[in-house]
RONULUM-874194 format. One record per residue (C-alpha): z negated, x negated, y negated. Coordinates in pm, whole numbers, plus 50000, padded with zeros to 5 digits. Each point is the difference from the previous one (the first is absolute). Layout:
<pts>
ZXY...
</pts>
This chain:
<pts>
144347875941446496805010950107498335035849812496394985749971498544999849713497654968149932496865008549837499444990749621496224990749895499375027849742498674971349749502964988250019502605030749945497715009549682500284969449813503964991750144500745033049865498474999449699501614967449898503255011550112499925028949816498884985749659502204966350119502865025149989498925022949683499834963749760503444987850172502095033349901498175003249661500714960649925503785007450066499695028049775498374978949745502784976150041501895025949962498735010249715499634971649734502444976250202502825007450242501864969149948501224996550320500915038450044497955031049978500075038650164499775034049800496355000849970498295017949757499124979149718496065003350000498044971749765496395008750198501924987150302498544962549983496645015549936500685022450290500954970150239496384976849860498115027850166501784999850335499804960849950496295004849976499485023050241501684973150238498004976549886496785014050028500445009950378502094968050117496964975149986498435023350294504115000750161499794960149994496614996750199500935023350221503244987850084498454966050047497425011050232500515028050200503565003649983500294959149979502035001350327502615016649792500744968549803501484967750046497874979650204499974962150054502695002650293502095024049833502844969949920500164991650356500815040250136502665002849651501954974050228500455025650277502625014749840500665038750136496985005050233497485025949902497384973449847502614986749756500655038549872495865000950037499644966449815502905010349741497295034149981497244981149914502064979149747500895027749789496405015249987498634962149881502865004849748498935037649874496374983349934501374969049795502465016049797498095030749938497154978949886502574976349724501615035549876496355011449899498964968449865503134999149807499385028349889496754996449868501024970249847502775022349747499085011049662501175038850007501014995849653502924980650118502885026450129499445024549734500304972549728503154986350241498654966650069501704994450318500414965150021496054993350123499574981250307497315023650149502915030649954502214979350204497384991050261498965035450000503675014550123500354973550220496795008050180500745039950037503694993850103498274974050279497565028450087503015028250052501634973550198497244993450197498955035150056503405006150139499754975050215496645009750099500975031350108503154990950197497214975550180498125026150094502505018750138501394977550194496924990550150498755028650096502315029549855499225027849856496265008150195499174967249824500905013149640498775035850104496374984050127499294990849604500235037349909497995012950280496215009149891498515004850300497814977350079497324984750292496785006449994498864963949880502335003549692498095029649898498814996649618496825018350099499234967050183501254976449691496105000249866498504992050314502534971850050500244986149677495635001250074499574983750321502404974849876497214992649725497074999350214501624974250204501434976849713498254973149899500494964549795500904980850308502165024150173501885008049674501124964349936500974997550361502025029649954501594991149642500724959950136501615016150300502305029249858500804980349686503855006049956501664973849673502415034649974497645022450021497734979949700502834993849838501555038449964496115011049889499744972649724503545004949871499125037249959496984994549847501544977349729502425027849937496455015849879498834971049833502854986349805500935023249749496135005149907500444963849924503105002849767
</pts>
């Protein structure tokens, strides 16, 4: 296997790594929760800590707050690294190195959905519930399901990676060096000659043609996580 080391977009390792790394922070701190005020299908010698479910909201809203900005990205940018409309087709070439590719891109399009449902789900519980051991909600259940989906996937994810392109793949996603076009001294002057070139009719060009049903979808299922419980 070949020692090169692809080249991450620096955009890209920021807000991957930040979502990991809160991603990962709510999952451990929602086992200890279950842990905690549950463990009815078995439990480990962790410290019994009540602030834990507080503990994991936070990490569950860090995650939230970034994963909006994870979600565009990942559908524009890094959209190659999702299923695409012929991905069915190369899952029937069973062994090659586009069915582990394909089978790659699977389990990122699975991260995305799954992550998005276990923070929805979230949002959607009353904290009130586990200390008061109501554990018979709907939204609990939904909630472990989604976070046991997301370690799965994450596995999964990983084994992907390295077995499409070992470990100078995994390694590229924790290397900050970066080209000279990614540098955030240029972000401004980007992010401004991208406004003095928008305008009305280029923008609805550009919306009807990188419209994405997931992508819409993800956004407006996170943003009723916001909206819903304001509502109750």
């Amino acid at each position: 296997m070949s020692n090169y080391q692809p080249y991450q977009p620096l955009l890209l390792r920021i807000v991957h790594g930040m979502t990991l790394l809160n991603a990962i922070a709510a999952i451990f701190t929602a086992f200890w929760t279950y842990n905690t005020y549950d463990a009815r299908w078995g439990k480990i010698p962790l410290p019994r800590l009540l602030e834990i479910e507080g503990i994991h909201g936070t990490f569950g809203l860090f995650t939230l707050l970034i994963f909006p900005f994870f979600i565009i990205y990942a559908f524009h940018p890094g959209k190659r690294r999702l299923l695409q409309g012929n991905s069915l087709t190369k899952l029937t070439k069973v062994g090659k190195q586009i069915w582990w590719y394909t089978l790659h891109q699977f389990t990122n399009t699975i991260i995305l959905i799954s992550l998005t449902f276990a923070l929805f789900s979230g949002k959607m519980m009353d904290e009130k519930w586990l200390p008061k051991g109501e554990l018979n909600h709907n939204w609990y259940y939904a909630h472990l399901i989604s976070w046991l989906v997301m370690v799965f996937s994450i596995a999964l994810h990983l084994l992907m990676s390295a077995k499409v392109g070992g470990t100078p793949l995994l390694m590229s996603m924790l290397n900050w060096r970066f080209r000279a076009k990614d540098n955030p001294k240029k972000w401004r002057e980007h992010i401004l000659n991208w406004w003095a070139n928008l305008n009305l009719v280029n923008l609805k060009n550009g919306l009807k043609a990188n419209f994405n049903i997931w992508e819409a979808s993800l956004l407006v299922i996170l943003l009723a996580g916001w909206i819903i419980p304001l509502l109750k």
